[in-house]
N, C-alpha and C positions, 0 to 999 in steps of 0.2 A: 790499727791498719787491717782493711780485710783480704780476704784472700786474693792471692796471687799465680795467674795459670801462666805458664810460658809454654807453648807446642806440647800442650797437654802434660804438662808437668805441674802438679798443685805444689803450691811451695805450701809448708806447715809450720806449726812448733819453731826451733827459732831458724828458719829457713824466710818467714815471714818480716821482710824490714818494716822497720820504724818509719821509713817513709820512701817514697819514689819520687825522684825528680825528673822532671822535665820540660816540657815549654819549648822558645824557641825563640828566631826573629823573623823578619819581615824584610824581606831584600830590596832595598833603595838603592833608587838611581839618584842618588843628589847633582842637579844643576848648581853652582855657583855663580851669579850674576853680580853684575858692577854693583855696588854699595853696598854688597851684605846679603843682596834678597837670594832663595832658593827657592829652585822647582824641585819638587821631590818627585820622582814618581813610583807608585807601590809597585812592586816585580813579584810578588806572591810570599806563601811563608815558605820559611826554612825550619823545620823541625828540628830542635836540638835532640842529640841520643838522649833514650830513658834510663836511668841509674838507679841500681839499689844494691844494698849487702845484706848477707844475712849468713848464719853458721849453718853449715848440715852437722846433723850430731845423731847418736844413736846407731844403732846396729848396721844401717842400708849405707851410713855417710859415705864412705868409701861410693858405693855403687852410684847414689846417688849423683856425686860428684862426677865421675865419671861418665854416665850419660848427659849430664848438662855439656860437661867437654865436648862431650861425642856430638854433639848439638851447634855447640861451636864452630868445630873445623868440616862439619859437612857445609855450612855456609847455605842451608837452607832459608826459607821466609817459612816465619813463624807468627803462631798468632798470641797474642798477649794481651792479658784484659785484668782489672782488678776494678772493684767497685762500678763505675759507668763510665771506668775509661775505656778502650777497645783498638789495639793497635796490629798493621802486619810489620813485624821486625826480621832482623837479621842480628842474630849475635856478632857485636862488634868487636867485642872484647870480655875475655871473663878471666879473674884473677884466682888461683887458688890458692890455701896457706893450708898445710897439712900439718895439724899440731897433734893430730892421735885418731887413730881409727876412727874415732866417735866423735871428732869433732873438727873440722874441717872449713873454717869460715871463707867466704868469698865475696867476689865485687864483682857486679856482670854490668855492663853497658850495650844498646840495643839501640842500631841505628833504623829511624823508622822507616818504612814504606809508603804505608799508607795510615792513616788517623782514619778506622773504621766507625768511631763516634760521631766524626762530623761527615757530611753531605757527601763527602766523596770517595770514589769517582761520583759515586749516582746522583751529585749534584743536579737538579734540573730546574726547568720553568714550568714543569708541568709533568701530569703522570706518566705519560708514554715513555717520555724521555726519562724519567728516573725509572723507570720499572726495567728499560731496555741497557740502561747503562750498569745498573748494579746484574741484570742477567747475564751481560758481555763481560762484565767484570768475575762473577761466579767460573764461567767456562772456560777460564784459564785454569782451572783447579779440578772441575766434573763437566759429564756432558748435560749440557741442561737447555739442548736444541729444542725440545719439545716445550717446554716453558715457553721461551724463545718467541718459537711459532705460534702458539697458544695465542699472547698478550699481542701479536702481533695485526690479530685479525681484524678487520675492522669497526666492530661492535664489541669485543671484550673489554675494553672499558666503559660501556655503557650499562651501571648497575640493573637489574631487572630481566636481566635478557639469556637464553642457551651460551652464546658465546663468553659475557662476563663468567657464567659460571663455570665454563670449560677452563677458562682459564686462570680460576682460583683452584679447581681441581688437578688443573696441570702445576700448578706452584707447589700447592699440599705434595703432590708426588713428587717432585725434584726436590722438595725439603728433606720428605721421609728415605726416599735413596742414598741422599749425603749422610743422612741420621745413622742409619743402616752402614755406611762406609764406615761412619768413627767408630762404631761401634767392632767392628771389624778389626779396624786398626788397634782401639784403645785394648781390645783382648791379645795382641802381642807382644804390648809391653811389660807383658809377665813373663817373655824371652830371657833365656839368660845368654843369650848371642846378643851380644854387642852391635853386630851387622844389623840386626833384627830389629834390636829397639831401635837404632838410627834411623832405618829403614821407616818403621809404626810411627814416629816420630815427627818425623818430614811430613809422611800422609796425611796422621791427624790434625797436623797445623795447615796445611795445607784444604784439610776438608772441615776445617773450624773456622775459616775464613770465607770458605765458599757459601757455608751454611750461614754467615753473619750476613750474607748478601741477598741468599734468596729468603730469606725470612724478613729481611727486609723489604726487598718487592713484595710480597705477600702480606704484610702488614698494612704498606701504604696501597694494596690493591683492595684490602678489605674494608681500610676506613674510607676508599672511595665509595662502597657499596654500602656505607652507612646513613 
């Protein structure tokens, strides 16, 4: 199994499970009609919560445990990724068993927001519209107005031109300013206030999410210039 981040928490050593579950269904409208036949119709997916367990052990477990808690009952959206899955959650539920300082096994479940892996929101038919949805999407998190305006011009997406490039210039920057925010945040969580890491906590899943959005308009603006 490889590593596992939650709202900038690396799970390790055996904090790392054996596996994560998840998946989901697909919400139908089933018609029933005289003799048997149905109309189905698809209503979109339903994500099921993501699931995994693992122990904290070692000197931090205590601490550790406790900020996952604290993670918990602020009832923030976090962002959660392992291998090339990529998700915004909210802790649903997290179990504790406290068998000794050092080893403190748990079961967390994580009801999703959004599946950052696939297409959406910035799902589109075409670049403007994906480039402008995952930026509206980012802006709940950073201001990333200048981006925005940038892609917004009428020749920034035409590879070759001052405007395309103003506006890979203006992405590179709203990349590097979010970068700059975790980085910000991620040096708090060496707080030993409780308030503090909650606080670092929230931000840098919050601007782990943001940055999963504009690096994505920036990628798919650069393999348009290809």
């Amino acid at each position: 199994m490889s590593l596992i981040s939650l709202g900038g928490v690396v799970f390790g050593d055996f904090e790392i499970p054996g596996q994560v579950r998840f998946g989901g269904a697909q919400q139908l409208a089933v018609h029933r009609l005289i003799g048997g036949a149905r109309v189905i119709d698809a209503m979109g997916r339903d994500d099921a919560a993501v699931e995994w367990r693992g122990v904290f052990s070692g000197a931090d477990a205590g601490d550790r445990a406790r900020m996952l808690d604290a993670m918990r009952a602020a009832g923030q959206v976090l962002s959660l990724s392992w291998d090339a899955f990529s998700y915004s959650v909210v802790i649903e539920r997290l179990d504790l068993e406290y068998c000794s300082p050092w080893w403190i096994p748990y079961r967390i479940t994580c009801t999703v927001v959004i599946d950052l892996a696939q297409n959406e929101p910035g799902f589109a038919t075409d670049l403007e519209d994906g480039l402008t949805n995952d930026l509206n999407a980012a802006a709940a998190f950073v201001d990333v107005s200048g981006a925005l305006a940038a892609v917004a011009v009428s020749d920034a997406l035409t590879p070759g031109n001052a405007d395309f490039t103003a506006a890979s210039v203006a992405l590179a920057g709203a990349g590097a300013t979010v970068d700059q925010g975790i980085i910000g945040a991620g040096s708090e969580l060496n707080s030993n206030d409780l308030g503090t890491l909650v606080s670092a906590s929230g931000s840098l899943a919050q601007l782990c999410v943001a940055r999963g959005y504009v690096g994505r308009a920036a990628s798919n603006l650069e393999e348009a210039g290809t």
